[in-house]
C-alpha positions in Angstrom: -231.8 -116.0 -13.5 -234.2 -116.6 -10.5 -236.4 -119.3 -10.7 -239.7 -119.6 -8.9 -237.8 -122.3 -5.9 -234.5 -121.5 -5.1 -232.2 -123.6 -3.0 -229.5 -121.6 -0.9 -226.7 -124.2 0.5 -223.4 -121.6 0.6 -223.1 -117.9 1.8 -221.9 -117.4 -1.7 -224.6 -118.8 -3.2 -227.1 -116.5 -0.9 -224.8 -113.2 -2.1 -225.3 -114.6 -5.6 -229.1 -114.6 -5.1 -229.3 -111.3 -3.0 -227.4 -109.3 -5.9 -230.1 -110.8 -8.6 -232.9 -109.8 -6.2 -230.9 -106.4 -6.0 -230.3 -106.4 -10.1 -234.4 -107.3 -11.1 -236.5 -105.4 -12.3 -239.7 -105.8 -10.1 -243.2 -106.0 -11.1 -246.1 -103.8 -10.5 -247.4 -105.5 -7.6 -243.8 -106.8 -6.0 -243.2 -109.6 -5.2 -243.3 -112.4 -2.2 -240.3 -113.9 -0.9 -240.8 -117.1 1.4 -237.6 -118.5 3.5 -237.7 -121.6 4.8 -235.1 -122.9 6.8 -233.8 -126.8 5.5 -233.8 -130.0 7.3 -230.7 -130.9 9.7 -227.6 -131.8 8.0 -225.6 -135.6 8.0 -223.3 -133.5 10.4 -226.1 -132.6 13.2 -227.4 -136.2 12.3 -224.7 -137.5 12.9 -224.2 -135.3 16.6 -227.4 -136.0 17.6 -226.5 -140.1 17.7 -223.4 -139.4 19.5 -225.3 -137.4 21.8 -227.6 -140.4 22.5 -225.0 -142.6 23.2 -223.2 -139.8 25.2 -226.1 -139.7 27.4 -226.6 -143.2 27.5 -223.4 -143.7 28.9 -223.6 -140.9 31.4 -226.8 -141.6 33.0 -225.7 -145.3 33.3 -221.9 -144.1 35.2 -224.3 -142.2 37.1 -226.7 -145.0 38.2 -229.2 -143.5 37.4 -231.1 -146.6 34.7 -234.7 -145.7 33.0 -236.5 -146.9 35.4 -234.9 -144.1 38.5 -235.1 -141.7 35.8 -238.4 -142.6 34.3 -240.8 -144.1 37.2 -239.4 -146.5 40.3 -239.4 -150.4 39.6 -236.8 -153.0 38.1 -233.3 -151.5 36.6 -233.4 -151.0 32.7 -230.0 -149.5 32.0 -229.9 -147.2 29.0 -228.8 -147.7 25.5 -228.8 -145.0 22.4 -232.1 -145.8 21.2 -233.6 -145.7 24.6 -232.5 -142.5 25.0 -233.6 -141.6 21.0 -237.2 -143.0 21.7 -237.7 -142.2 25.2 -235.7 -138.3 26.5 -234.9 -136.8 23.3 -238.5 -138.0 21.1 -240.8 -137.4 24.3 -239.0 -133.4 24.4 -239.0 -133.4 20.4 -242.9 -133.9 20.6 -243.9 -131.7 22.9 -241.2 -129.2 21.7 -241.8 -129.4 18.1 -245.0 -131.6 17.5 -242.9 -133.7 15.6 -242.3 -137.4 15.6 -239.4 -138.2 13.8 -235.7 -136.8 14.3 -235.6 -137.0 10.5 -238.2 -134.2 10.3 -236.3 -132.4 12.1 -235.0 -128.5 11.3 -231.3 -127.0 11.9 -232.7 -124.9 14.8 -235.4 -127.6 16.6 -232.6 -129.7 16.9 -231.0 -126.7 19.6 -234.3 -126.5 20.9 -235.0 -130.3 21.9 -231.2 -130.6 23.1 -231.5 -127.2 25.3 -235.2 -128.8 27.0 -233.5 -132.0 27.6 -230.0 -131.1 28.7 -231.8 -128.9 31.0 -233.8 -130.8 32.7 -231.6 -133.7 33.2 -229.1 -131.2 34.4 -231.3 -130.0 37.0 -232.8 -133.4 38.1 -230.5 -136.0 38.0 -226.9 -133.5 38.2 -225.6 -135.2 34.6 -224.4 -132.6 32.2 -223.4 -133.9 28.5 -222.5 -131.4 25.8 -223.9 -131.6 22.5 -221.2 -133.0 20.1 -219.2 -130.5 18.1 -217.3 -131.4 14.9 -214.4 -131.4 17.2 -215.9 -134.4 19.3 -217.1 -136.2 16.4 
């Protein structure tokens, strides 16, 4: 039976839903169908903090503390959240107007990481990948 929400997690359970679609009956005036995509999962949560600290480190073996990254002045070297609150929520802002990581969805998360891996890639010559299940 479909029900007025419906909450896809699996492949299988999207089949299930497609045949139902496939199987109904519809009305005179059809019907709408909205998708939305759903929030990032503990597993990209949990990457983008290991990413942080990733960075963190890398832009510290490279010498390069928030302050010759950010603006010239005293050395600040970077930690995880610096790198939460400062890189990655300045590029999730602009990128997705949002202001919290929490309200993040599956595909911003590619989007901020892409903006920001870019451009500290091209400024500063540190590269870190985004963590995989693998690196986890």
């Amino acid at each position: 039976m479909i029900r007025e929400r419906q909450y896809i997690q699996t492949t299988e359970c999207l089949k299930a839903f497609a045949e139902q679609l496939a199987d109904m009956n519809l009305p005179e005036h059809g019907i709408i169908i909205e998708v939305k995509m759903g929030k990032r999962t503990t597993a990209q949560n949990n990457a983008m903090h290991k990413y942080f600290t990733m960075l963190a480190d890398a832009l510290n073996d490279a010498g390069l503390d928030q302050v010759k990254t950010l603006k010239p002045g005293t050395e600040i070297p970077w930690e995880p959240s610096s790198v939460k609150k400062i890189l990655w929520g300045s590029i999730m802002q602009a990128v997705t107007k949002k202001t919290r990581t929490r309200d993040l969805d599956i595909d911003e998360i590619s989007k901020v990481y892409d903006v920001l891996n870019r451009h500290i890639a091209e400024k500063f010559g540190v590269m870190v990948m985004f963590p995989s299940k693998d690196t986890m």
